[in-house]
N, CA, C and O atoms as a Tripos MOL2 file, in Angstrom:
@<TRIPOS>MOLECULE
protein
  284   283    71     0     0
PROTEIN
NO_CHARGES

@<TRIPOS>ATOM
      1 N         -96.3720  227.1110 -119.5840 N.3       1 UNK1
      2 CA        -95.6250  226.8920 -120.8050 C.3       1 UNK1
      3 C         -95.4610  228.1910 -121.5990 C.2       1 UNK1
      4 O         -94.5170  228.2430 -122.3880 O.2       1 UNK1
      5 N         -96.3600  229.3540 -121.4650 N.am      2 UNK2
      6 CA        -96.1350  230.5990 -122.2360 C.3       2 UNK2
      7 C         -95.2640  231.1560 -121.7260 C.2       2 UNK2
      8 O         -94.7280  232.0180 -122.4230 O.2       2 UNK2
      9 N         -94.9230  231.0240 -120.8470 N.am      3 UNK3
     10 CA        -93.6370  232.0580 -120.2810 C.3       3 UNK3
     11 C         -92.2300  230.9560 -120.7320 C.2       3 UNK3
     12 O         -91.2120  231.4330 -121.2350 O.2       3 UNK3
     13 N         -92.3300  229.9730 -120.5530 N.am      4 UNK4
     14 CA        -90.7230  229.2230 -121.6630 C.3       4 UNK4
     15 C         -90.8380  229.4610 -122.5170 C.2       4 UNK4
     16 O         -89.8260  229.9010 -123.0620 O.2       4 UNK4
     17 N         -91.9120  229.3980 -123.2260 N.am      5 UNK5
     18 CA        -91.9930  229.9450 -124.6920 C.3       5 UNK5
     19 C         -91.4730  231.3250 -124.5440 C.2       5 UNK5
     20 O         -90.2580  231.3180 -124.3470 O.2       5 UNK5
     21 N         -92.0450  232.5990 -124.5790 N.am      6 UNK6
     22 CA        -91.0930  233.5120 -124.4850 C.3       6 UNK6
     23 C         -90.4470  233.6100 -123.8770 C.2       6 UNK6
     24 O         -90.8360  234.7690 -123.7340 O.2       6 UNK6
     25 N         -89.5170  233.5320 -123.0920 N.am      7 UNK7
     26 CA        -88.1850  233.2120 -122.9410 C.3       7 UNK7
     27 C         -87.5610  232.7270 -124.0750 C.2       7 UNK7
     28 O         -86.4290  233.1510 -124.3060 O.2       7 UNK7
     29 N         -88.1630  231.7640 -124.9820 N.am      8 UNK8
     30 CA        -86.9430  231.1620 -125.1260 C.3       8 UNK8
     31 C         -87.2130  231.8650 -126.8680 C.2       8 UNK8
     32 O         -86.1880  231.8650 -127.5510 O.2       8 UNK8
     33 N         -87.8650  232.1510 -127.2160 N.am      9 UNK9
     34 CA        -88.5790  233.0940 -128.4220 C.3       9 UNK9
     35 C         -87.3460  234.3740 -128.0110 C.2       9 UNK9
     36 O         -86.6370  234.5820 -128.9950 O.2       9 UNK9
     37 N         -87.0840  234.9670 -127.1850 N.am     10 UNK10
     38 CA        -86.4790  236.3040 -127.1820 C.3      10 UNK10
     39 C         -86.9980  237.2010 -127.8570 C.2      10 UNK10
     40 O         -86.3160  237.9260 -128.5810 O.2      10 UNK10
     41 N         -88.7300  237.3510 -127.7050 N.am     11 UNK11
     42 CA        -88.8490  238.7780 -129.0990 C.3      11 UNK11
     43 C         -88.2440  239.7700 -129.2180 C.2      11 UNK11
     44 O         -87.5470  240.1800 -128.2910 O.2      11 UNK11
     45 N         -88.3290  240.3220 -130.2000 N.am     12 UNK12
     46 CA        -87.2400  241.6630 -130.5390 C.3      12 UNK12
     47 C         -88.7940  241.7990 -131.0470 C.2      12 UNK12
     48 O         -89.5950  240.9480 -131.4330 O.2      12 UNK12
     49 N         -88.9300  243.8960 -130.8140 N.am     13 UNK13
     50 CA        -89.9430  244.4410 -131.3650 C.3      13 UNK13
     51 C         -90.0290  244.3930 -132.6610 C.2      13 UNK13
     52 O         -91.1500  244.3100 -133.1620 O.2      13 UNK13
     53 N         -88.9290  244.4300 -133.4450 N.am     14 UNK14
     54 CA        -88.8890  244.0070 -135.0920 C.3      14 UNK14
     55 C         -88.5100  242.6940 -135.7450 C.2      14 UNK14
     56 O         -88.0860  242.5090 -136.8860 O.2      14 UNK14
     57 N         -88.7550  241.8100 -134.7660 N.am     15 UNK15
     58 CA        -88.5840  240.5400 -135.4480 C.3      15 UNK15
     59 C         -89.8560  239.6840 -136.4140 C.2      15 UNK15
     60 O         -90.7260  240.3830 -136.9350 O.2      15 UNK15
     61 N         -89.8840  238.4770 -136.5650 N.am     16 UNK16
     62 CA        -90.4120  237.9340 -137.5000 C.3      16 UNK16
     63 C         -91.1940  236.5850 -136.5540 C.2      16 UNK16
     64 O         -90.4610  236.3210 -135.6010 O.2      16 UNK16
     65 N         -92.0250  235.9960 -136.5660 N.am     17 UNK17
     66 CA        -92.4150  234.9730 -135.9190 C.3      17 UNK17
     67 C         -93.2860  234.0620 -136.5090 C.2      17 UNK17
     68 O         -94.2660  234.6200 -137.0030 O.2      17 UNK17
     69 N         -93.2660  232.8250 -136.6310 N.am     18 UNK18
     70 CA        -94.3300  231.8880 -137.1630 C.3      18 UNK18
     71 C         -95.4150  231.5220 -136.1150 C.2      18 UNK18
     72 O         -94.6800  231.3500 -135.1420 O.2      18 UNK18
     73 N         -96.5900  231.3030 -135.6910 N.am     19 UNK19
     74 CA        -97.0760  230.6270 -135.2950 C.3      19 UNK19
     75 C         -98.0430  229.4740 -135.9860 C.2      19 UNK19
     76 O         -99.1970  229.4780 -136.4120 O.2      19 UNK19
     77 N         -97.3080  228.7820 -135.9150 N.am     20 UNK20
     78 CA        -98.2630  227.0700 -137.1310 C.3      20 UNK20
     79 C         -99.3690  226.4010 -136.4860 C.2      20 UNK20
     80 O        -100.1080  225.4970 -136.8760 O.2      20 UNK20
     81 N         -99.3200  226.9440 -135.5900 N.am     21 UNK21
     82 CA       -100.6560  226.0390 -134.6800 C.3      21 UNK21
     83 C        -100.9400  227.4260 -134.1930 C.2      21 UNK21
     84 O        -100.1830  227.8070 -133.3010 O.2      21 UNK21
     85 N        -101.9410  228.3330 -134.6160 N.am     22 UNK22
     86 CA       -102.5380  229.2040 -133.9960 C.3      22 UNK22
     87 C        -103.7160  229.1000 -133.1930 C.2      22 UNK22
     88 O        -103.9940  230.1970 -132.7080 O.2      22 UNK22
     89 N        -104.6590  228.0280 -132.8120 N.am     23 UNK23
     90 CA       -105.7570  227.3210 -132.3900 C.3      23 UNK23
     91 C        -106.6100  228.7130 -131.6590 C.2      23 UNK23
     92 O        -107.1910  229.4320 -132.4720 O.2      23 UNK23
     93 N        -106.6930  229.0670 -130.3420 N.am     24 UNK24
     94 CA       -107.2170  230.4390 -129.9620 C.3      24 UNK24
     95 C        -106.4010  231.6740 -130.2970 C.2      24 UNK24
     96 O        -106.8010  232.7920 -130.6200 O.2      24 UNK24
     97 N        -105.1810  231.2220 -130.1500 N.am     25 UNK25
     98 CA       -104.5000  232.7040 -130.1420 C.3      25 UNK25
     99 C        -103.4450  233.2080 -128.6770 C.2      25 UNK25
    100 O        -103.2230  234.3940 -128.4310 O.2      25 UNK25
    101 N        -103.0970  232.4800 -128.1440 N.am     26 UNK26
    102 CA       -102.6330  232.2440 -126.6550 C.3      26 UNK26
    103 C        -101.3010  233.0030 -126.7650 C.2      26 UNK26
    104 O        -100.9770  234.1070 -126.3280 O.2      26 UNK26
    105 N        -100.7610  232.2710 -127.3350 N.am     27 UNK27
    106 CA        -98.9860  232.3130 -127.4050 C.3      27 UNK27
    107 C         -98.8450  233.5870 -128.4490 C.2      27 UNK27
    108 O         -97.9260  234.3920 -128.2980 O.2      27 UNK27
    109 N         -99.7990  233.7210 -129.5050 N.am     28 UNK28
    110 CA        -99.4420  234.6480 -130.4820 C.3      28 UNK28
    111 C         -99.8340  236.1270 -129.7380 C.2      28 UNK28
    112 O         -99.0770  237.0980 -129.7150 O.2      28 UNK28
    113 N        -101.0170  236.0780 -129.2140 N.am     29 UNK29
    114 CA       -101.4020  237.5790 -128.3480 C.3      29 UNK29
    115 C         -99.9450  237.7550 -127.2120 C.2      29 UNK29
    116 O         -99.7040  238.9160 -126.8810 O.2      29 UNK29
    117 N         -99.3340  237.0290 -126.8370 N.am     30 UNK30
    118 CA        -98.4270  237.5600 -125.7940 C.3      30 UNK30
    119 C         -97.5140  238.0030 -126.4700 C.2      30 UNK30
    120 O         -96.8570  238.9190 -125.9750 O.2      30 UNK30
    121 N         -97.1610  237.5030 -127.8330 N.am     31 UNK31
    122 CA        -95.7450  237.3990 -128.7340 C.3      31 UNK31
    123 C         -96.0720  238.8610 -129.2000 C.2      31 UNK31
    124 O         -95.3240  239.8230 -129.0240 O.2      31 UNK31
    125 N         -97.6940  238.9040 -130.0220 N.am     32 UNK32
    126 CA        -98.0450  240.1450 -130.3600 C.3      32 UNK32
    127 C         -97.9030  241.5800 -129.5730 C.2      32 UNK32
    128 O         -97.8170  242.7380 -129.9820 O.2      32 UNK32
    129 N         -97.9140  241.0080 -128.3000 N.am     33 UNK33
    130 CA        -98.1450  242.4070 -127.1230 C.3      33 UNK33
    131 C         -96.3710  242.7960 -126.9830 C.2      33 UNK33
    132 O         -96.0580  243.8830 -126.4970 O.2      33 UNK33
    133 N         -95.4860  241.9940 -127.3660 N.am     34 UNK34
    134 CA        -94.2270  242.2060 -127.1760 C.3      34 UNK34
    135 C         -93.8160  243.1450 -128.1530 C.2      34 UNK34
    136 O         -93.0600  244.0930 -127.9400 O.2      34 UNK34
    137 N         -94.4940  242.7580 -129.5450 N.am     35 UNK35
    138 CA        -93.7750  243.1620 -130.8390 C.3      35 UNK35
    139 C         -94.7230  244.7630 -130.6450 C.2      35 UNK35
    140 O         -94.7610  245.5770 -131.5680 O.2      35 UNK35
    141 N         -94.9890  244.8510 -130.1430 N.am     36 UNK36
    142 CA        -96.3870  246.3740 -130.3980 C.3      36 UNK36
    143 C         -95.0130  247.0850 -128.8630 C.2      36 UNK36
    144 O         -94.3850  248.0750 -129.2390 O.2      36 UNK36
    145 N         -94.7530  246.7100 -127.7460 N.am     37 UNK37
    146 CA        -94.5740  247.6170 -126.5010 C.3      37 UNK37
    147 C         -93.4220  247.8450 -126.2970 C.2      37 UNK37
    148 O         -92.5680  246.9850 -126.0850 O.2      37 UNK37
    149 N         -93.1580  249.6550 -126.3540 N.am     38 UNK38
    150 CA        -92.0250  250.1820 -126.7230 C.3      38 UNK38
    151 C         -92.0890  250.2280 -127.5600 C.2      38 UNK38
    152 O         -91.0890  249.5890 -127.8870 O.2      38 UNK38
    153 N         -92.7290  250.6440 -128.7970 N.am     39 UNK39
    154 CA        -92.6460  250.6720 -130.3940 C.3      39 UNK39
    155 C         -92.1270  251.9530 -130.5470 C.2      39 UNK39
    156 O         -92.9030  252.8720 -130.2830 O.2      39 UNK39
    157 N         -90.9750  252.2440 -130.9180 N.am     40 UNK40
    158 CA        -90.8360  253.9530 -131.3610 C.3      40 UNK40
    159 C         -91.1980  254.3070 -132.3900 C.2      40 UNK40
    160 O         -91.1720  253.5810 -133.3840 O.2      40 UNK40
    161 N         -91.6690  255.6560 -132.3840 N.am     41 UNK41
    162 CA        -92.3150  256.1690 -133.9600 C.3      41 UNK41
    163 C         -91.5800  255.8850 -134.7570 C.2      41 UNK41
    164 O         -90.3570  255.9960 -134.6740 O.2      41 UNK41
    165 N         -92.4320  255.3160 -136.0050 N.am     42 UNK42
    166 CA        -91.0790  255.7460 -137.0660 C.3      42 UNK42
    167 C         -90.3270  254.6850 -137.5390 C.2      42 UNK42
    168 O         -89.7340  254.7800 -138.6140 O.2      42 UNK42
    169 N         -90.2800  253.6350 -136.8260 N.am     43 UNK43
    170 CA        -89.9070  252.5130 -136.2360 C.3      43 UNK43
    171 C         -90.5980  251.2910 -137.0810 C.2      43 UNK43
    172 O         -91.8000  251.1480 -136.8590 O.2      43 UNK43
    173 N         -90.0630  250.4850 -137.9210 N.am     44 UNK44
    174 CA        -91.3020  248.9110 -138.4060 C.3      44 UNK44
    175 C         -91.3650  247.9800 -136.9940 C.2      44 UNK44
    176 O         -90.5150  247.7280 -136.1390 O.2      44 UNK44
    177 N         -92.9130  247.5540 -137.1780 N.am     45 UNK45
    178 CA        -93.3040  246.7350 -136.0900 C.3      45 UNK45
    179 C         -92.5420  245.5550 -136.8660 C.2      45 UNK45
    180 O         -91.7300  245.8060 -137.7570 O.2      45 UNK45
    181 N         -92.8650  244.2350 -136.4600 N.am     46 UNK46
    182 CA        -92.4900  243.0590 -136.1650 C.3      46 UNK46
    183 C         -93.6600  242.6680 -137.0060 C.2      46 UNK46
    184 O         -94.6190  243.3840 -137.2930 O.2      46 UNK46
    185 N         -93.4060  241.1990 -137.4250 N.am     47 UNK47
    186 CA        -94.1940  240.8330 -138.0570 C.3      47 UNK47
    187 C         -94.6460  239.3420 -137.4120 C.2      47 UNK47
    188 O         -93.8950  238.4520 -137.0130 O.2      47 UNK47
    189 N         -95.7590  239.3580 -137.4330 N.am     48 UNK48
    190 CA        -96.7700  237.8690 -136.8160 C.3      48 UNK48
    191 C         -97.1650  237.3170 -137.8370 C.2      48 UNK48
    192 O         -97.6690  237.9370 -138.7740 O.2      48 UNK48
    193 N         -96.9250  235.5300 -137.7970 N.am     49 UNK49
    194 CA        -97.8150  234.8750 -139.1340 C.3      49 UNK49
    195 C         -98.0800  233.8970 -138.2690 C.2      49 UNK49
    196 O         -97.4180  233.1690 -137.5280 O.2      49 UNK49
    197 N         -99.8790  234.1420 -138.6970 N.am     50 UNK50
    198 CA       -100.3530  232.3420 -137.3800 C.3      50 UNK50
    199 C        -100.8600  231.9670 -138.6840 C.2      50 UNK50
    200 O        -101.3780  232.4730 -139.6800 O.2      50 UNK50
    201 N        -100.4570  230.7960 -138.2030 N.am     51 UNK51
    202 CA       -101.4420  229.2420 -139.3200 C.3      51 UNK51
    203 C        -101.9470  228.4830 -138.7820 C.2      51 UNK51
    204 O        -101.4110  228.0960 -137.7440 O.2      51 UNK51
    205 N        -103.3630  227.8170 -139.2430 N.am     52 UNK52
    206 CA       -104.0060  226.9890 -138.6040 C.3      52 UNK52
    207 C        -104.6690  226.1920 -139.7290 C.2      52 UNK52
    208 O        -105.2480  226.7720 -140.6470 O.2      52 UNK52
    209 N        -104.5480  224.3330 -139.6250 N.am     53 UNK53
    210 CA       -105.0700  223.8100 -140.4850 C.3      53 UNK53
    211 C        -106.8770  223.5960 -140.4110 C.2      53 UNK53
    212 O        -107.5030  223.0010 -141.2880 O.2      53 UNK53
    213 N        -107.4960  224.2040 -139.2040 N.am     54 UNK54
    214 CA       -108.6030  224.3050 -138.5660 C.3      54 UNK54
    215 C        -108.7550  225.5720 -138.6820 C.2      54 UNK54
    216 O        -108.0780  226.4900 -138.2190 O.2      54 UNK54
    217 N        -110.1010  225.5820 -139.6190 N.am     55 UNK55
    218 CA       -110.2940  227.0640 -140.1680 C.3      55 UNK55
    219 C        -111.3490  227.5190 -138.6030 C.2      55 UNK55
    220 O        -111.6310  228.6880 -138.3410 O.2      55 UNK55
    221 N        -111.6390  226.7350 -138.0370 N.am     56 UNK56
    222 CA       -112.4010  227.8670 -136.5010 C.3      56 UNK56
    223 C        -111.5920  227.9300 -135.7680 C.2      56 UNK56
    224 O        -111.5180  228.8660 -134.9720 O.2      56 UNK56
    225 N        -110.5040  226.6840 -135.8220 N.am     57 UNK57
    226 CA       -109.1570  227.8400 -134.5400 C.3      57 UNK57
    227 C        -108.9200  229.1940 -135.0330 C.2      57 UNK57
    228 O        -108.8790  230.1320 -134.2370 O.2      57 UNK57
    229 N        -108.7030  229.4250 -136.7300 N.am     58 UNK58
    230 CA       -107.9620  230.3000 -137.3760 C.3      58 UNK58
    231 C        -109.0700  231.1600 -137.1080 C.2      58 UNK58
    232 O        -108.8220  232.3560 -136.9540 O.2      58 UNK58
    233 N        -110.0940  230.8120 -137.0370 N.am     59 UNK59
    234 CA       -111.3220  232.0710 -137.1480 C.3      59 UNK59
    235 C        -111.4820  232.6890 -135.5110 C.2      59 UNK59
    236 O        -111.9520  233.7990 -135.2560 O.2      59 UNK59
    237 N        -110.9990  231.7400 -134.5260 N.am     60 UNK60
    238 CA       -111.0560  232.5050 -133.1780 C.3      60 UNK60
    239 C        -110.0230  232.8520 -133.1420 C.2      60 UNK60
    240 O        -110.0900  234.0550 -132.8890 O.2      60 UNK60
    241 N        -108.4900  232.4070 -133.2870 N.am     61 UNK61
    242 CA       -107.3880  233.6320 -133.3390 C.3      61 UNK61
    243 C        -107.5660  234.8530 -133.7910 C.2      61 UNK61
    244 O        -107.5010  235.8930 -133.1370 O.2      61 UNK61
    245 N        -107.8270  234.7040 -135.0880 N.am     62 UNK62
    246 CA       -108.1040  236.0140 -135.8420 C.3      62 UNK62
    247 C        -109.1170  237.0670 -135.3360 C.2      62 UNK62
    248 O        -109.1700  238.2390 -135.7110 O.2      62 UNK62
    249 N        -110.1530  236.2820 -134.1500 N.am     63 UNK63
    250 CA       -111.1100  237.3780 -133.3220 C.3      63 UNK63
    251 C        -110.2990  238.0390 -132.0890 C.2      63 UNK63
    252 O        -110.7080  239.1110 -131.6440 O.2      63 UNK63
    253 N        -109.2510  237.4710 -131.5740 N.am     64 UNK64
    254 CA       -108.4740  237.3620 -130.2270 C.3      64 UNK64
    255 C        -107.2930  238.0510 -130.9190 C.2      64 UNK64
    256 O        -106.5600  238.6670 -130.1460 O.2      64 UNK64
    257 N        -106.9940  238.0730 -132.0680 N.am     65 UNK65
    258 CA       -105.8400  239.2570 -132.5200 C.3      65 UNK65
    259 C        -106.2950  240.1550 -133.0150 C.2      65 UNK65
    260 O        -105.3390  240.7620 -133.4970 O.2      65 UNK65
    261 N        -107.3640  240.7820 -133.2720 N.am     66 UNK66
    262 CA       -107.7920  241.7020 -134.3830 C.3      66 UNK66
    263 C        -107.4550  243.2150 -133.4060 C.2      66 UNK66
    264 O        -107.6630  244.2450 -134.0480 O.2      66 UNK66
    265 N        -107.0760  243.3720 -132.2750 N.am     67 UNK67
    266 CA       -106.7240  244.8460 -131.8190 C.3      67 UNK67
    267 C        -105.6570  245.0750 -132.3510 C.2      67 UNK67
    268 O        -105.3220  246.2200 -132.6560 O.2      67 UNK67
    269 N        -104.7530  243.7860 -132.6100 N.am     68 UNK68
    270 CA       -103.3170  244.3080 -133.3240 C.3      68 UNK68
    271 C        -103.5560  244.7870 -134.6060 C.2      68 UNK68
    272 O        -102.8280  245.6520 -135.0940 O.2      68 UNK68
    273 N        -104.4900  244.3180 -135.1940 N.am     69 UNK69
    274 CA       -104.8800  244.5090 -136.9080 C.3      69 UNK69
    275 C        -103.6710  243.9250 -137.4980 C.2      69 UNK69
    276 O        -102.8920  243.1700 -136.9160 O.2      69 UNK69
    277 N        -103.5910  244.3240 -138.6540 N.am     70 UNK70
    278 CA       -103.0500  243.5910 -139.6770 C.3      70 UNK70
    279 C        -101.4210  244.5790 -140.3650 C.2      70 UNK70
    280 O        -101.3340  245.3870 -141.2890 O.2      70 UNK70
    281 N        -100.2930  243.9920 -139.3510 N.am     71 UNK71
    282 CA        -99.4200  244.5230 -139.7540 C.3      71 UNK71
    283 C         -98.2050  244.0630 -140.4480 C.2      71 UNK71
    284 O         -97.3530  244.8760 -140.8080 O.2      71 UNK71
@<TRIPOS>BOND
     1     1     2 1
     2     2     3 1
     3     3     4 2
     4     3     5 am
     5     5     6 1
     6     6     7 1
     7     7     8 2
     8     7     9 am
     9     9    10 1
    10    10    11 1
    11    11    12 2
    12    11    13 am
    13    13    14 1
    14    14    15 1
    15    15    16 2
    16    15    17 am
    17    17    18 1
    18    18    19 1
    19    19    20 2
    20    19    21 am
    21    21    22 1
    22    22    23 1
    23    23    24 2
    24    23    25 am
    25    25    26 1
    26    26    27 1
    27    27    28 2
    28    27    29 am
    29    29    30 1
    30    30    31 1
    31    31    32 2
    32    31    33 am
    33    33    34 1
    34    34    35 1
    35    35    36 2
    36    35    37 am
    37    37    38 1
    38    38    39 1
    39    39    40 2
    40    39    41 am
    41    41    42 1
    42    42    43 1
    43    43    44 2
    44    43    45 am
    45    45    46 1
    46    46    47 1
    47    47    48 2
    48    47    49 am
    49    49    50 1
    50    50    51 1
    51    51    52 2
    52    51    53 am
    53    53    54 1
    54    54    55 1
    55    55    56 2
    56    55    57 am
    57    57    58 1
    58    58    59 1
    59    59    60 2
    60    59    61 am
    61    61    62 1
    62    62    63 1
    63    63    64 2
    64    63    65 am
    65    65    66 1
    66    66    67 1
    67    67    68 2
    68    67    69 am
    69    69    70 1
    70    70    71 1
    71    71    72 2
    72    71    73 am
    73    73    74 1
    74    74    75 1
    75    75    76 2
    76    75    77 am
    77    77    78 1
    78    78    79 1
    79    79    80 2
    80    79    81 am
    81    81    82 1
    82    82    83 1
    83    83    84 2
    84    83    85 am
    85    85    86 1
    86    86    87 1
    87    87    88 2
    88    87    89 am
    89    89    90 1
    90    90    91 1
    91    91    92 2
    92    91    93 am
    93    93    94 1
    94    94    95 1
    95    95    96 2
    96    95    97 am
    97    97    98 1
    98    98    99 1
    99    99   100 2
   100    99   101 am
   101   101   102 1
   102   102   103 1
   103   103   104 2
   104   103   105 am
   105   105   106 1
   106   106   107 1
   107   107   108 2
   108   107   109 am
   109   109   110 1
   110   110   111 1
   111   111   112 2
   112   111   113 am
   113   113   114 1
   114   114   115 1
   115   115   116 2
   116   115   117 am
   117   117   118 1
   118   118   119 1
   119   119   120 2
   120   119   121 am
   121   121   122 1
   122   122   123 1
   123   123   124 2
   124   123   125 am
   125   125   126 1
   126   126   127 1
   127   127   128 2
   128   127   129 am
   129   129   130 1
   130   130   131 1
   131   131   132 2
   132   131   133 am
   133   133   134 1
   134   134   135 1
   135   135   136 2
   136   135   137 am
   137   137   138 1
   138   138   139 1
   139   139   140 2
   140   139   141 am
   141   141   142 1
   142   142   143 1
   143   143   144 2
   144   143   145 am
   145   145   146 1
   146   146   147 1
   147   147   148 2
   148   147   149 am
   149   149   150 1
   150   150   151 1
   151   151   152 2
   152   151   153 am
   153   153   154 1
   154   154   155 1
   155   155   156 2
   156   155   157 am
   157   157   158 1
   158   158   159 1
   159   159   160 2
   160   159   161 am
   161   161   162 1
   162   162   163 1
   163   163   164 2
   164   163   165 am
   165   165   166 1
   166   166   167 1
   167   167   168 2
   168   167   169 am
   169   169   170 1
   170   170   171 1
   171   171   172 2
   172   171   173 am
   173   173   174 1
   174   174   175 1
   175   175   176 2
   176   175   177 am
   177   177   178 1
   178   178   179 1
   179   179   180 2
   180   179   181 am
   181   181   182 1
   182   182   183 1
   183   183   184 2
   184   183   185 am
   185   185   186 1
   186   186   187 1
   187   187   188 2
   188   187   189 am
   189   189   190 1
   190   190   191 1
   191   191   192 2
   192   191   193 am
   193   193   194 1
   194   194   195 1
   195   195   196 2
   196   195   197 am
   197   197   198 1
   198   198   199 1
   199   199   200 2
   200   199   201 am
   201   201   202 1
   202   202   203 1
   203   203   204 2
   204   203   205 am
   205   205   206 1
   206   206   207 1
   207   207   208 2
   208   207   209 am
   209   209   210 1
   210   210   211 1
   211   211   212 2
   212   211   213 am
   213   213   214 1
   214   214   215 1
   215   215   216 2
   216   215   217 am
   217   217   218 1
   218   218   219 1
   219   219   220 2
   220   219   221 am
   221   221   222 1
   222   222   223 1
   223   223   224 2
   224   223   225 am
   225   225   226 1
   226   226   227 1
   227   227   228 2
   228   227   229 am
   229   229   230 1
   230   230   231 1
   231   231   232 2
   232   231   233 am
   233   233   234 1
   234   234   235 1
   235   235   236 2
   236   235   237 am
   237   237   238 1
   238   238   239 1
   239   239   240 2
   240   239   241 am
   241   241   242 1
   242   242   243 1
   243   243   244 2
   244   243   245 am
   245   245   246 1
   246   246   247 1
   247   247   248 2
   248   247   249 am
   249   249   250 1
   250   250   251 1
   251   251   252 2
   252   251   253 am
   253   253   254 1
   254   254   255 1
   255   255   256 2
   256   255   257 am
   257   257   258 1
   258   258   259 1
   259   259   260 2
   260   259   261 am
   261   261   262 1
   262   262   263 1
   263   263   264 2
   264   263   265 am
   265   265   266 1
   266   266   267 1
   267   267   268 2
   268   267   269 am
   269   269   270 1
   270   270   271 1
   271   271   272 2
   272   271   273 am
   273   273   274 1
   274   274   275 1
   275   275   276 2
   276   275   277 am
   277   277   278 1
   278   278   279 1
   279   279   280 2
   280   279   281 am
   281   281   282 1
   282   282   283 1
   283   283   284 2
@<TRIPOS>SUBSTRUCTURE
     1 UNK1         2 RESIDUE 1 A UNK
     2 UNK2         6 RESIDUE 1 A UNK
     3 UNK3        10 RESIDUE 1 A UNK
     4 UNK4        14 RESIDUE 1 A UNK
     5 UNK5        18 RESIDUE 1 A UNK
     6 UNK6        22 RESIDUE 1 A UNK
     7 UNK7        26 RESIDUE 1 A UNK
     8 UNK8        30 RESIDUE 1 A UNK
     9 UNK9        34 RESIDUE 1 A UNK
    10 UNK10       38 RESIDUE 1 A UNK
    11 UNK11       42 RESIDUE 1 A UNK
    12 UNK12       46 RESIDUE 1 A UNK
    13 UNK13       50 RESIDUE 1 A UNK
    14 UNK14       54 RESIDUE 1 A UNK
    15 UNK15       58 RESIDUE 1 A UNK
    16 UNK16       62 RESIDUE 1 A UNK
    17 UNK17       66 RESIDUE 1 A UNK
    18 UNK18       70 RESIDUE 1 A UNK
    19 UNK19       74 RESIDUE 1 A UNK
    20 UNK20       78 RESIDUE 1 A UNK
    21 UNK21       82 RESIDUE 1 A UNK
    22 UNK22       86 RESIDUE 1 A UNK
    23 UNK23       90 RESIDUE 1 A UNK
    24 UNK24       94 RESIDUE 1 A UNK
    25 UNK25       98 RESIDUE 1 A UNK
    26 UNK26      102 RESIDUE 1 A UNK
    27 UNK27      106 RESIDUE 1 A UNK
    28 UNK28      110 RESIDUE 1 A UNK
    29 UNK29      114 RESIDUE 1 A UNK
    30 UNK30      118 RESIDUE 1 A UNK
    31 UNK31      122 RESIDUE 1 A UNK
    32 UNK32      126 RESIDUE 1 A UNK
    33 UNK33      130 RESIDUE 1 A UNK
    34 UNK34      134 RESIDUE 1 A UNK
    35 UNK35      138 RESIDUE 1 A UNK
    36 UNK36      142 RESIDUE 1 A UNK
    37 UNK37      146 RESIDUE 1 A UNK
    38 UNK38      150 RESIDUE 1 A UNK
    39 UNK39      154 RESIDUE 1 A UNK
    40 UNK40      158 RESIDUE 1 A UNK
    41 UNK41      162 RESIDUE 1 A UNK
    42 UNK42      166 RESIDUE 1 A UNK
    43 UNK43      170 RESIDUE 1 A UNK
    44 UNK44      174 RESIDUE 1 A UNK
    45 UNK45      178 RESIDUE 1 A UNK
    46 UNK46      182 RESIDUE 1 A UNK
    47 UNK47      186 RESIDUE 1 A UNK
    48 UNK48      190 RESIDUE 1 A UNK
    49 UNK49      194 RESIDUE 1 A UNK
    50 UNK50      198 RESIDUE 1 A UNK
    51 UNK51      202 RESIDUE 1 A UNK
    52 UNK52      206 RESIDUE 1 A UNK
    53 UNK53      210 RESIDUE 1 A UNK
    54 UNK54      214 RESIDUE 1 A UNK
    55 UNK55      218 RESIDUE 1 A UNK
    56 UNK56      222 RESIDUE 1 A UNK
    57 UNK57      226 RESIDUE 1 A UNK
    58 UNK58      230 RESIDUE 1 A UNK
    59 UNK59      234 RESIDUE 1 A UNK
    60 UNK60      238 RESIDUE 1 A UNK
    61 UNK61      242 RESIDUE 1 A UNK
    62 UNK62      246 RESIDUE 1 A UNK
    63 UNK63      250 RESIDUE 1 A UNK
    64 UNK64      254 RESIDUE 1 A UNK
    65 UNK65      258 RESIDUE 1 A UNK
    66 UNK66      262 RESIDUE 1 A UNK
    67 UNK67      266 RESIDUE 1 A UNK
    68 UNK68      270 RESIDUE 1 A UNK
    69 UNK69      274 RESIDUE 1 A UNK
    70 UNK70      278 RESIDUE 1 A UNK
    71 UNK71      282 RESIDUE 1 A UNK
């Protein structure tokens, strides 16, 4: 299912993305690795927003995204 998902997401390195169900972090780390590769200097990254109404999904995403840090 992650690969229809992007596909059908089309990231652009400077686009914008919701994720509302962030639970581990699955779909958002691949979305994330898109918006970061090929980044030219100089260049604004893309922006990631995960939400989770389960503050320990939100707390293991947030361990499983933290190489991207906070952009």
């Amino acid at each position: 299912m992650l690969r229809e998902v992007l596909e059908w997401l089309r990231v652009k390195p400077d686009g914008t993305y919701v994720d509302a169900t962030l639970g581990a972090g699955g779909h958002s780390e691949a979305i994330a690795r898109k918006l970061t590769s090929g980044t030219i200097p100089m260049r604004p990254y893309g922006r990631l927003i995960g939400l989770d109404r389960d503050a320990q999904a939100l707390a293991m995403g947030r361990e499983r995204l933290k190489t991207f840090g906070a952009r």
